[in-house]
C-alpha positions as CSV (number, residue, x, y, z in Angstrom):
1,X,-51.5,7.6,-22.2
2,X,-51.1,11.0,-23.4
3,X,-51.4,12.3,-20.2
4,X,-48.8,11.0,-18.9
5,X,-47.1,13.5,-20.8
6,X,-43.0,13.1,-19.5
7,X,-43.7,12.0,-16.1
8,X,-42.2,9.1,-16.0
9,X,-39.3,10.2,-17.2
10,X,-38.8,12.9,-14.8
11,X,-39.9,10.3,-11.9
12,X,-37.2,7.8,-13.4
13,X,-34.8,11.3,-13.5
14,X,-35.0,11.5,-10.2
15,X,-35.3,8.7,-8.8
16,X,-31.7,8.3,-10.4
17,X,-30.8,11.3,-8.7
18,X,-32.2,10.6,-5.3
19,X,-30.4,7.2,-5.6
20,X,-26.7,9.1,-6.4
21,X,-27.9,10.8,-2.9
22,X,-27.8,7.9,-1.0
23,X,-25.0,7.0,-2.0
24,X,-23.0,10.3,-1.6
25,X,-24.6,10.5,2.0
26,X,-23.8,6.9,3.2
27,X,-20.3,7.9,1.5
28,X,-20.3,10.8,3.8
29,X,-21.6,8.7,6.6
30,X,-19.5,5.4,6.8
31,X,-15.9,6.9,5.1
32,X,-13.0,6.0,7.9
33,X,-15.4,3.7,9.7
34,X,-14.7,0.2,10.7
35,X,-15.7,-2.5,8.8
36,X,-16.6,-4.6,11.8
37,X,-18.9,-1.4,12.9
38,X,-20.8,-1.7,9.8
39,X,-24.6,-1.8,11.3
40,X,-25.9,-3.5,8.0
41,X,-26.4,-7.4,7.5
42,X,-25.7,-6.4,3.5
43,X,-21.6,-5.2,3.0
44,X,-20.7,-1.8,1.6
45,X,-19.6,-2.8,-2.1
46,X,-23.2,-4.6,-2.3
47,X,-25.5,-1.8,-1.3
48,X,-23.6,0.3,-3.4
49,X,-24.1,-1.6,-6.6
50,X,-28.1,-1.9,-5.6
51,X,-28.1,1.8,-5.6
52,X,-26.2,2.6,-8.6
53,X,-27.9,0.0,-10.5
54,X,-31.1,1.4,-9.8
55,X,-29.9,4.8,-10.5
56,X,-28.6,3.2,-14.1
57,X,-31.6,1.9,-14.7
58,X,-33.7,4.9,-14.2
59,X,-31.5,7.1,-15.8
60,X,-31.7,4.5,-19.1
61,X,-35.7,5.4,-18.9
62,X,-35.2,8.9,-19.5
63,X,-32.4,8.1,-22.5
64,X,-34.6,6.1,-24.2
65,X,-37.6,8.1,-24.0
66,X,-35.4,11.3,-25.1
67,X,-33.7,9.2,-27.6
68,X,-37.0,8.1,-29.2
69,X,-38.7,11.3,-29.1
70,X,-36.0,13.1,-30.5
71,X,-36.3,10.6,-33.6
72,X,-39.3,11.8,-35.1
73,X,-37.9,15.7,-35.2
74,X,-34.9,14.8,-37.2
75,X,-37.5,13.9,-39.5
76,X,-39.3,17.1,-39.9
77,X,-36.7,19.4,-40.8
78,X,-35.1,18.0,-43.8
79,X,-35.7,14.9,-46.1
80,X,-33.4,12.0,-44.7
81,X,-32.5,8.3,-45.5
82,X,-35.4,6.0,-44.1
83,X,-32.5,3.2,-42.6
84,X,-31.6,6.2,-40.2
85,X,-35.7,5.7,-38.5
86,X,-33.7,1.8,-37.6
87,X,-30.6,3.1,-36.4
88,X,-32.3,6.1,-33.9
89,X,-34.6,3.4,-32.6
90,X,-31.6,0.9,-32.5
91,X,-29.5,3.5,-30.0
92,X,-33.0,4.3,-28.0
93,X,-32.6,0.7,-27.3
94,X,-29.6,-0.1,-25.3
95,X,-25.4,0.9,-25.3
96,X,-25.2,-1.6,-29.1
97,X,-27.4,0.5,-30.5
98,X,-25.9,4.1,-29.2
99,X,-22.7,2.6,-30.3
100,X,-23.6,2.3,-33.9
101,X,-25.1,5.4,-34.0
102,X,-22.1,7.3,-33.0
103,X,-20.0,5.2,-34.8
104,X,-21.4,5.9,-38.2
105,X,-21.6,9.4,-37.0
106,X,-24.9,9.6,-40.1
107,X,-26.7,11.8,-37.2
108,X,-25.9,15.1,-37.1
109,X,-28.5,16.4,-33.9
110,X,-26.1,17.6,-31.0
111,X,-28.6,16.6,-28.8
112,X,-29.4,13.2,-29.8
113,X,-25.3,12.2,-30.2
114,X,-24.7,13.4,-26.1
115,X,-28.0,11.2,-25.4
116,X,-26.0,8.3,-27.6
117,X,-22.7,8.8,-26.1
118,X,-24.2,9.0,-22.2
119,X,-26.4,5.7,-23.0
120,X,-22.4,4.2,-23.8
121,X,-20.5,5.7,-20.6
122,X,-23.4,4.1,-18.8
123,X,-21.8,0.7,-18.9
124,X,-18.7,2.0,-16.9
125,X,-21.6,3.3,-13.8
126,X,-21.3,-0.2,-12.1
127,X,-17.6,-0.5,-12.6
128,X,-16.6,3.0,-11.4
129,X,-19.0,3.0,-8.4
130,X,-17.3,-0.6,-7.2
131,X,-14.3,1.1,-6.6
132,X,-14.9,3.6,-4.8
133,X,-14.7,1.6,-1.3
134,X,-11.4,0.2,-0.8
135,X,-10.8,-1.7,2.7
136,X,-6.8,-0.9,4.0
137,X,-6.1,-1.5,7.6
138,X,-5.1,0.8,10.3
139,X,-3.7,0.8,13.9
140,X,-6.5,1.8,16.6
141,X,-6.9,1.8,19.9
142,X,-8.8,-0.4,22.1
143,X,-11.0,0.5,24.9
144,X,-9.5,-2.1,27.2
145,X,-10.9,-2.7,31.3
146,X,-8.6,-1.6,34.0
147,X,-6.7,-5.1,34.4
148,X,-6.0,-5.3,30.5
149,X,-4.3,-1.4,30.3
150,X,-0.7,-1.7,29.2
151,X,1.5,-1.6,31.9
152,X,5.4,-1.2,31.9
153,X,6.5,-0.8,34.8
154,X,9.9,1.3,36.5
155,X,11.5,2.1,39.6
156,X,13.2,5.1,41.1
157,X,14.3,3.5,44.1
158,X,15.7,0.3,45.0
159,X,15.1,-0.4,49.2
160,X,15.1,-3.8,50.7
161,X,16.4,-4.5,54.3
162,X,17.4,-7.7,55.9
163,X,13.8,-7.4,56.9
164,X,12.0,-7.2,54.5
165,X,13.7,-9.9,52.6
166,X,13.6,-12.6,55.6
167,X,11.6,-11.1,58.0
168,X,13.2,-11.8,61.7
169,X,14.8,-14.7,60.5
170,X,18.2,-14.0,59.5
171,X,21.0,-13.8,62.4
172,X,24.1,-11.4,62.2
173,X,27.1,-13.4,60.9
174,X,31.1,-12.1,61.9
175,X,32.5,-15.0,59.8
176,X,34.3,-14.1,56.9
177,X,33.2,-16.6,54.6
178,X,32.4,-15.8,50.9
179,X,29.1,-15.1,49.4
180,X,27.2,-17.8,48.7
181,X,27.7,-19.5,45.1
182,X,24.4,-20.2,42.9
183,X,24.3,-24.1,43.9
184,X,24.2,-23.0,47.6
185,X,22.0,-20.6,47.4
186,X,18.9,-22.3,45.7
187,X,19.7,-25.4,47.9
188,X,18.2,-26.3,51.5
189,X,21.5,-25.3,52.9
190,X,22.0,-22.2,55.8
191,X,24.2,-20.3,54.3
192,X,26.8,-17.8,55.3
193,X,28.1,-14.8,54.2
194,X,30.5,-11.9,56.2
195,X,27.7,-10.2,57.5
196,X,24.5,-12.5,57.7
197,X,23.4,-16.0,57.7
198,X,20.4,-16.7,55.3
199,X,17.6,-19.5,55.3
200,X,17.5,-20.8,52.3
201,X,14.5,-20.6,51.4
202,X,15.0,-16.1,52.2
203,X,17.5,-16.5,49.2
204,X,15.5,-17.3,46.1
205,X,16.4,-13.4,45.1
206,X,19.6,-14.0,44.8
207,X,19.3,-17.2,43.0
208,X,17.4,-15.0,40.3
209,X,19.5,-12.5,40.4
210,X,22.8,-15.2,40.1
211,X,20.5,-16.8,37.3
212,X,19.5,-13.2,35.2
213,X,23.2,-12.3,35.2
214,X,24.2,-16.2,33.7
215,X,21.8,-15.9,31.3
216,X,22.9,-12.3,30.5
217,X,26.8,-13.3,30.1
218,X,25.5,-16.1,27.5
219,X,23.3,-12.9,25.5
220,X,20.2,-13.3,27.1
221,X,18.9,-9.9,28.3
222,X,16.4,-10.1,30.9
223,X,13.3,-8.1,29.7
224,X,11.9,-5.4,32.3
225,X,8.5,-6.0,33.2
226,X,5.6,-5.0,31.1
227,X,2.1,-6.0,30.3
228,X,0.3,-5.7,26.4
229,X,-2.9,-7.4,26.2
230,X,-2.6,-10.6,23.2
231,X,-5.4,-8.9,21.1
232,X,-3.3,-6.4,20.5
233,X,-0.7,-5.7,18.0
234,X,1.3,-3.1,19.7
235,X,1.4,-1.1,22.9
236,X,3.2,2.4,22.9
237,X,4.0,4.3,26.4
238,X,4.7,7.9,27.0
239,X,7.7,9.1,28.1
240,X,9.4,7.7,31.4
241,X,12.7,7.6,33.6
242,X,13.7,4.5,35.6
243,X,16.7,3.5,37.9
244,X,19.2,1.8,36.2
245,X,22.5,0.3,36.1
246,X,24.7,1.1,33.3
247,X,27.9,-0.4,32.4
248,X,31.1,0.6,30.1
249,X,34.4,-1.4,29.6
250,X,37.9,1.1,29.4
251,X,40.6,-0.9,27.4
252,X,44.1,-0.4,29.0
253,X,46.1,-3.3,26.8
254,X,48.3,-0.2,26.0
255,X,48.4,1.3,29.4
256,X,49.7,-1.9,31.1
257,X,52.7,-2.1,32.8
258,X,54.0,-5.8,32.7
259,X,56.5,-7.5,35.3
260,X,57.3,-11.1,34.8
261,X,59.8,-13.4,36.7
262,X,60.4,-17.3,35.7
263,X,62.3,-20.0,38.0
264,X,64.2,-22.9,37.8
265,X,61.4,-24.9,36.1
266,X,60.4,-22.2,34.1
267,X,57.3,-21.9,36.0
268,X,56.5,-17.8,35.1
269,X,54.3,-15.4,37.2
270,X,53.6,-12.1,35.8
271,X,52.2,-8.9,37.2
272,X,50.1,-6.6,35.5
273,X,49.6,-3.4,36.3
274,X,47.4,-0.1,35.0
275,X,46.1,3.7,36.9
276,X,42.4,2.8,37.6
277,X,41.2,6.0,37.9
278,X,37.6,4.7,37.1
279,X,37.6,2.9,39.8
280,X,39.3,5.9,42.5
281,X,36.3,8.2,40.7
282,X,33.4,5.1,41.8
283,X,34.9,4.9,45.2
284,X,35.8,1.1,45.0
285,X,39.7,1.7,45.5
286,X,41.7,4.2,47.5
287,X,44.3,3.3,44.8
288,X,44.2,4.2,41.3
289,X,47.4,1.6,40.4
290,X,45.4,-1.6,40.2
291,X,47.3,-5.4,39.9
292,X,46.5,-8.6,38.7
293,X,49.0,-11.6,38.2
294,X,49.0,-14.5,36.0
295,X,51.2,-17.6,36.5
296,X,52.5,-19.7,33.0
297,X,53.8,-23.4,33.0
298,X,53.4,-23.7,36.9
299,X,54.1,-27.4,37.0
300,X,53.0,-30.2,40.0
301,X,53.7,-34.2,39.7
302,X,51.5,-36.0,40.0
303,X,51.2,-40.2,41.2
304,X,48.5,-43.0,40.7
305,X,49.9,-46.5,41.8
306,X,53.3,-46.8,40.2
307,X,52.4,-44.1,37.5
308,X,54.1,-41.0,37.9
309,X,53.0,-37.6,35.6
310,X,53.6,-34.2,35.1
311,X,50.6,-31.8,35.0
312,X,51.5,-28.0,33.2
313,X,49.0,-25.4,33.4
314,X,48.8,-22.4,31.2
315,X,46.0,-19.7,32.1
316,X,44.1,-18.5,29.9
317,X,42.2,-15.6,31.8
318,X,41.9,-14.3,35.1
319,X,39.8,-11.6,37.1
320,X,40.4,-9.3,39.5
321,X,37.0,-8.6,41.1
322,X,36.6,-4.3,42.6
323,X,33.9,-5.2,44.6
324,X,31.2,-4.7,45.8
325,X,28.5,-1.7,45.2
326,X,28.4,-1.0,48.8
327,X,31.6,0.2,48.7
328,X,31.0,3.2,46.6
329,X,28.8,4.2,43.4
330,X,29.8,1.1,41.5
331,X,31.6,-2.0,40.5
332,X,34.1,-3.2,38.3
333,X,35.5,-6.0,37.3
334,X,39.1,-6.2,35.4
335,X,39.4,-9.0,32.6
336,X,43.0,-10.0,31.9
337,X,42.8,-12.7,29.0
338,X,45.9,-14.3,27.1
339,X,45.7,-13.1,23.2
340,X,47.7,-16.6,21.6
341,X,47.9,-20.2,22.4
342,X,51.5,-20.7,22.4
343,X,52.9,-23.7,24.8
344,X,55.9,-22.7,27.0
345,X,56.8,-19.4,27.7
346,X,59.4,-17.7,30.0
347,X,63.5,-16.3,29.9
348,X,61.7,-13.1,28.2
349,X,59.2,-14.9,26.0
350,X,55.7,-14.0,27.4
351,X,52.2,-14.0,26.2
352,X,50.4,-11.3,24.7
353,X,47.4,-10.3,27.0
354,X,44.6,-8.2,26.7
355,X,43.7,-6.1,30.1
356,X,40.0,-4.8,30.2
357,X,38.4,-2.8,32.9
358,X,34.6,-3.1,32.7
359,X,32.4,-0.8,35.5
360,X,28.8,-0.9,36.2
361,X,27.1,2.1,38.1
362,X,23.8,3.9,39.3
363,X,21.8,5.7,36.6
364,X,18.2,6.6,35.0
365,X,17.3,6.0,32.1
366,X,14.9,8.1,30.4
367,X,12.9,6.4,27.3
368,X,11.3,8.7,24.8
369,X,9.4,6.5,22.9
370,X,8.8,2.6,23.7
371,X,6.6,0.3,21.8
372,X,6.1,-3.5,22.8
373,X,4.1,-6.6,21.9
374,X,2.3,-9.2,24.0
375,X,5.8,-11.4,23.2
376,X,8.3,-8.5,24.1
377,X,9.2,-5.1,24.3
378,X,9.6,-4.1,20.4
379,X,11.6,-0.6,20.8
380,X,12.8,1.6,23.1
381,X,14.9,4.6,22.4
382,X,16.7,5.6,26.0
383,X,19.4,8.6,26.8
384,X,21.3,7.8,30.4
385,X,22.9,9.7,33.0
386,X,24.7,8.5,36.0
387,X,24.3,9.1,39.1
388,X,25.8,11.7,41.8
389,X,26.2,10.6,45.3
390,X,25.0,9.5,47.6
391,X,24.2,12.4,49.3
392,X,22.9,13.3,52.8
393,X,24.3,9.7,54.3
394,X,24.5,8.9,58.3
395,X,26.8,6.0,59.1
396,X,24.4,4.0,60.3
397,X,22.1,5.0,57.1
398,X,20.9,2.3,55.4
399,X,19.3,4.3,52.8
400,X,21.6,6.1,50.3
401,X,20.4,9.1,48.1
402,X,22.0,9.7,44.3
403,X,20.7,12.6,42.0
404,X,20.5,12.8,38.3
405,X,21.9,16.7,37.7
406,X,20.0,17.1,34.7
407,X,16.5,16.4,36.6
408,X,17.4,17.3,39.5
409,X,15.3,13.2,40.3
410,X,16.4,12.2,43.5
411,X,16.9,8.3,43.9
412,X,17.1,6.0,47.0
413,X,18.9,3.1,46.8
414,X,19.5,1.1,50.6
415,X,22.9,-0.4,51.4
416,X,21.2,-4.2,51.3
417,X,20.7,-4.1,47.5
418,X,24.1,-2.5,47.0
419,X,25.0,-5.9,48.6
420,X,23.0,-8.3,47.1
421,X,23.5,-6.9,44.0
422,X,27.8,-6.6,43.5
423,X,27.9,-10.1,45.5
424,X,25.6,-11.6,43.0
425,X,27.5,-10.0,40.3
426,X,30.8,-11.0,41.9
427,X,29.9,-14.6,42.1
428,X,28.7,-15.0,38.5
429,X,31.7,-13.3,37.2
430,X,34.5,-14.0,39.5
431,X,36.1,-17.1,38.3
432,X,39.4,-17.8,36.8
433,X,39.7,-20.3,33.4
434,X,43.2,-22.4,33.5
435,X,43.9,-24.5,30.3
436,X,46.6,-27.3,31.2
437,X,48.4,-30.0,29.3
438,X,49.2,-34.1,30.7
439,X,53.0,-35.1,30.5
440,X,53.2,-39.2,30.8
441,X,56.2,-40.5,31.6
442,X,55.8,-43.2,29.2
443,X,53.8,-41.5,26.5
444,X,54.3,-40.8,23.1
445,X,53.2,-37.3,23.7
446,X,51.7,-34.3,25.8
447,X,47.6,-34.6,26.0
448,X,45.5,-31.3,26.3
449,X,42.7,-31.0,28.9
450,X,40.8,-28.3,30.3
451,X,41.0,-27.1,34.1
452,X,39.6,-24.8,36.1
453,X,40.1,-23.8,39.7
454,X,36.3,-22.8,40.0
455,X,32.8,-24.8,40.5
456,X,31.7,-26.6,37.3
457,X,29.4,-23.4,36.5
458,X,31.9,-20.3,37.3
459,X,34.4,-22.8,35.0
460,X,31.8,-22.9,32.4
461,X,30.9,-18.9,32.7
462,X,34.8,-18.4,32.6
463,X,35.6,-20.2,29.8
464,X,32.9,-18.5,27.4
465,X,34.3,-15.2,29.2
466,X,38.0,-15.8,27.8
467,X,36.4,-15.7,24.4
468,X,33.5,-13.5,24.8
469,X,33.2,-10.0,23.1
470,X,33.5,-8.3,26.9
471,X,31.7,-5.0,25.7
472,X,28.5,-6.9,24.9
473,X,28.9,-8.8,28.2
474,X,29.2,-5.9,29.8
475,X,26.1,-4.0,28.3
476,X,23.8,-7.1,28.7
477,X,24.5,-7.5,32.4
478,X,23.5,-4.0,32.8
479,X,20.5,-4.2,30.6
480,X,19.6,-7.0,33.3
481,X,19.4,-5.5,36.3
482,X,18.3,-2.3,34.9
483,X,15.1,-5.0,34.5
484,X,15.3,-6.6,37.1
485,X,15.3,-3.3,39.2
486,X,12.1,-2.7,37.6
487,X,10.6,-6.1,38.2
488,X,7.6,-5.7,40.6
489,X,7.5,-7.9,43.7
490,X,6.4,-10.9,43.7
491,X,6.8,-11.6,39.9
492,X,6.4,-15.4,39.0
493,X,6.5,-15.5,42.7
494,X,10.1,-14.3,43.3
495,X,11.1,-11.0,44.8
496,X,12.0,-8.2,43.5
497,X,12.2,-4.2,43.4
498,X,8.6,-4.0,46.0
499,X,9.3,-0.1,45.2
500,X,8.5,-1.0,41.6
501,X,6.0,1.2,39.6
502,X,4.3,1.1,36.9
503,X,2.9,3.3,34.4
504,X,0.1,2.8,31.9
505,X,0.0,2.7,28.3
506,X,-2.1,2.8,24.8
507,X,-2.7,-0.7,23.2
508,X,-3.7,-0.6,19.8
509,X,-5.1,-3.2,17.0
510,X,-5.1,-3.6,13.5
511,X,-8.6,-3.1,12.0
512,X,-9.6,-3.2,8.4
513,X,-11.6,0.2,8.0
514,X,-13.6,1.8,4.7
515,X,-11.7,4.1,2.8
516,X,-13.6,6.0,0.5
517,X,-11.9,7.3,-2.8
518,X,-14.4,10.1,-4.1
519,X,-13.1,10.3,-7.3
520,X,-14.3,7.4,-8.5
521,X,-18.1,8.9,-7.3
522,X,-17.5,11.3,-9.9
523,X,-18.4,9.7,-13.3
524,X,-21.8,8.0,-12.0
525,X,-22.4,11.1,-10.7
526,X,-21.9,13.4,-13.7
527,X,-24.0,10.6,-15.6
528,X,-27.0,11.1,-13.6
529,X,-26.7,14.7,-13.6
530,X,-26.2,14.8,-17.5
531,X,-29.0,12.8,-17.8
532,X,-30.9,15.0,-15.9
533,X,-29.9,18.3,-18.3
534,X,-30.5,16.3,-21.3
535,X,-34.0,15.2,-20.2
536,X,-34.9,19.0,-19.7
537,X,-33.1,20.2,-22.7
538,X,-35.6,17.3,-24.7
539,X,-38.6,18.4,-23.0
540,X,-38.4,21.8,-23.8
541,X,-37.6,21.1,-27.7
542,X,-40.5,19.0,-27.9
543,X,-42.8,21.5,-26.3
544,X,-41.9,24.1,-29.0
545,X,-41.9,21.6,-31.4
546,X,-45.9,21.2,-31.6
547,X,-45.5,17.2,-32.5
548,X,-47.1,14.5,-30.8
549,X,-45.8,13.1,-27.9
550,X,-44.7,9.7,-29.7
551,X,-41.7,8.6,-27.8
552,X,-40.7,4.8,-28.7
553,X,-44.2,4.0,-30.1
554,X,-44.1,1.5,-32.2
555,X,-47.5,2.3,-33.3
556,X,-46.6,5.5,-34.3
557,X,-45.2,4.0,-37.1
558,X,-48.0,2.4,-37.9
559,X,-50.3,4.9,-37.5
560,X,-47.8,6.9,-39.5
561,X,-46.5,5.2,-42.1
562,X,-44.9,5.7,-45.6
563,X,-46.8,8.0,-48.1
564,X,-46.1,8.8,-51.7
565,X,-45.3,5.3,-52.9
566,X,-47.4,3.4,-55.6
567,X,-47.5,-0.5,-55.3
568,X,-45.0,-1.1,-58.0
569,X,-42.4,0.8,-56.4
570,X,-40.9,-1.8,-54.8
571,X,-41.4,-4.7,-57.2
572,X,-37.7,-4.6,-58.0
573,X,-36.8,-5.1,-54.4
574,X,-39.4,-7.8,-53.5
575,X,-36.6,-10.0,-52.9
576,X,-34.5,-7.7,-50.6
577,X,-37.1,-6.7,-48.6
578,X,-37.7,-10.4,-46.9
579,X,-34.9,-9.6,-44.5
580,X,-34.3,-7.2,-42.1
581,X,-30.5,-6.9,-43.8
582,X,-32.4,-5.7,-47.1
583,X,-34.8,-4.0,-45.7
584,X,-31.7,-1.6,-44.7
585,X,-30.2,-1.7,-48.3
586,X,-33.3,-0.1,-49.4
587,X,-34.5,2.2,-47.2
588,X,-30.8,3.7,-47.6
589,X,-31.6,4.7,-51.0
590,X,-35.5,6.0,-49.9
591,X,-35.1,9.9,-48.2
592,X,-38.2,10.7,-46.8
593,X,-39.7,13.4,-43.9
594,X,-42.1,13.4,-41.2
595,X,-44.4,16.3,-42.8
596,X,-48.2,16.6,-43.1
597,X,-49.5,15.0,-46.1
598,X,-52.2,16.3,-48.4
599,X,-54.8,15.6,-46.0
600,X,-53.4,17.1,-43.1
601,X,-52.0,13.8,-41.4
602,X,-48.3,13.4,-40.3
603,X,-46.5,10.9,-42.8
604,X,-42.9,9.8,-43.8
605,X,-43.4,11.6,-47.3
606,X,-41.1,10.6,-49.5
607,X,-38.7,13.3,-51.2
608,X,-36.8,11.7,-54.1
């Protein structure tokens, strides 16, 4: 075997070393990949552990063998205690045996200490290299086919005709009826408005849009159109600008000027009125002085057989509707809502009122950053600017041009959606709330009921208005046609904005990915290399040293065993030496050295 000379611990060297390798280069090779794009059937962490185990293993070979080697030089230079031959065989033997060796720091070979303290650090190679994957998560985008690519879509024009929303089947109309009301419009009715009369069925477009603004008045914001595929977490869109409609409200409680008169049966009719130069500026009034009355404890009797009763009435809101669109750039709508609930009021005692002027108009919106979800659009950041115009208009133009200044975007909006749209608007918000108390002649007192001099849906809409924050009204109903502008045609099979665009986005997924944290690589890998050093270091001692090769031979110890005893030596220890405990006890007192004896052979000679 003496041939073998230290090849297998330079094999076992480097196979340690080649085994680090792999591990740095699938390091290099799968760091920032995704887990699910591991091409393995075995996971990260476990190939990692084979590969440092082996590495530990090898790397134990050449500690062992150095260790061992190393044992029989401390023995030449200098006699030493015979227990020390145990303890440097004990720490050749495994991480215990290194520990006790350090421990009762009794070896004073530089050398064979690093070997001792590297065979200890060896137990923290398994534990180091396990956490040097860790597996966070990350947002990545998905390669997605053409009919799953996020899609939002927007609108910078707004153009339907009579045409294009009935075909040939609507009839000119010189009636001056009203607009149709919700209930009308989604029923099989034809119905009639100052210009046109509709089939019912060429309607549904109004019923949505009558519908989106109900909901909107309630705090329901119609969404604009988008598409973001469910396996992904979030979509994100560049930046975009879209027709819109904006809205503000102008408080003029302050401003108002108030009239009121009362009669006889102090029945009491008040006027109301403010400069609206808002509305002179959209081109919905010639007149900037705007007025809106409200009447207090108008009274009517009433009779049911031989009953006889008084009904009083005390509004509680009323509208003035500046309509419509097509009148100008805009509409408005004038809120005039009583502020207390007294009873009777009149002879100079009037209510306190609160007179709002809310205005929606043409605008883009540009949106610098919007991110959405398969369930709804998450955030959107937008800065508006309204409209100027229109510009470059015929008479008989149906088509009406705006520009946004800043952009220089030119927009075309037609005459029939200016329509459709303040007419919707003035329908779902044109309604009047009246609040009212029962006088019996025979009663014991006055009874409070509600009344309203509008359908059963306008009441409902009208009473929620006389309470409603009128600002957030306002900016909702905008927010909902701004969506439903961009709403392409034929959504959910209802019309909409057939100019509609859209524009395509990113989707991206969470993933869990491999992050790889190198400096946890570092102490397996300063073991190997140490190991490595040491192994040299040993092999070219030993060279120079001229001893046999014995390594952890144990018959070496046989072969050279104790010299320069006599058999009565030990008679006073026969009972000690029986265990391995006493053998210890005794060979501490025994200092020998691995010299030639008298006839030329290597012993333990003892030096006492």
């Amino acid at each position: 075997m003496a041939s073998w000379w230290w090849w297998w611990e330079i094999g076992a060297s480097l196979l340690s070393i080649v085994s680090m390798s792999l591990v740095v280069s699938m390091l290099f090779k799968c760091r920032d990949m995704a887990l699910s794009a591991w091409p393995f059937p075995i996971q990260p962490n476990s190939l990692i552990a084979a590969l440092t185990t082996i590495s530990k293993t090898a790397m134990i070979i050449s500690i062992t063998s150095c260790i061992s080697q190393l044992k029989w030089q401390y023995f030449r230079r200098e006699p030493r205690e015979l227990d020390l031959v145990q303890i440097l065989d004990g720490a050749s033997r495994g991480p215990w045996g290194a520990l006790l060796l350090l421990y009762q720091n009794r070896t004073r070979n530089w050398l064979i200490c690093w070997l001792a303290a590297v065979m200890v650090a060896a137990i923290g190679i398994e534990t180091s290299a396990q956490q040097v994957f860790e597996y966070p998560t990350r947002n990545t985008e998905l390669m997605l086919n053409e009919t799953s690519i996020p899609r939002i879509w927007l609108a910078e024009s707004y153009q339907e005709s009579m045409e294009d929303l009935c075909g040939n089947e609507y009839t000119q109309y010189d009636g001056e009826s009203s607009p149709s009301r919700l209930q009308l419009a989604l029923s099989s009715l034809t119905i009639s408005n100052s210009r046109y009369t509709w089939p019912a069925r060429c309607l549904r477009e109004r019923g949505l849009l009558e519908i989106s603004i109900g909901n909107a008045i309630g705090g329901v914001e119609a969404k604009p159109s988008f598409q973001c595929p469910p396996q992904a977490k979030y979509c994100t869109f560049p930046a975009f600008t879209s027709l819109a409609m904006c809205g503000k409200v102008e408080n003029y409680t302050d401003a108002v000027t108030v009239s009121c008169n009362t009669n006889a049966n102090r029945s009491s009719v008040c006027s109301y009125q403010w400069d609206d130069l808002n509305a002179a500026r959209l081109g919905i009034s010639n007149e900037t002085v705007r007025t809106i009355e409200m009447d207090f404890n108008s009274q009517s009797i009433e009779t049911s057989g031989n009953l006889s009763y008084t009904i009083t009435r005390h509004d509680q809101m009323k509208t003035l509707s500046i309509y419509p669109l097509s009148d100008g750039r805009g509409l408005g709508l004038a809120f005039l809502r009583k502020q207390d609930s007294s009873g009777y009021y009149g002879y100079g005692f009037y209510p306190k009122v609160e007179l709002l002027g809310v205005y929606w108009e043409w605008c883009v919106q540009t949106f610098t950053s919007t991110n959405a979800t398969s369930s709804g659009i998450a955030a959107a950041t937008a800065m508006e600017e309204i409209l100027t115009g229109p510009v470059d208009q015929t008479a008989n133009d149906d088509i009406r041009k705006y520009t946004a200044n800043s952009t220089g975007m030119s927009v075309r909006i037609s005459a029939t959606t200016d329509w459709l749209l303040g007419s919707a608007m003035h329908t779902a918000l044109g309604a009047q709330i009246r609040a009212g108390t029962v006088t019996w002649n025979d009663s014991t007192g006055p009874q409070p009921i509600p009344m309203s001099e509008a359908s059963s849906l306008a009441g409902m809409i009208g009473l929620y208005l006389s309470i409603a924050d009128i600002e957030n009204v306002a900016k909702s109903v905008a927010a909902t046609i701004s969506a439903f502008i961009r709403t392409p045609d034929d959504t959910n099979n209802m019309r909409a904005n057939r100019n509609a665009t859209f524009m395509t986005g990113k989707a991206f997924a969470e993933e869990t990915y491999i992050r790889v944290r190198w400096q946890w690589l570092i102490f397996p890998l300063m073991e190997t290399l140490l190991t490595a050093a040491l192994l040299v270091v040993t092999i070219i001692l030993d060279r120079r040293s001229g001893y046999p090769l014995l390594k952890a031979s144990a018959l070496g110890l046989l072969f050279h065993g104790l010299e320069g005893w006599v058999p009565g030596d030990l008679k006073d220890h026969k009972a000690a030496v029986e265990t391995a405990e006493g053998l210890e006890g005794v060979a501490m007192d025994i200092r020998v050295r691995f010299i030639s004896d008298e006839a030329g052979k290597l012993r333990f000679v003892r030096c006492d």
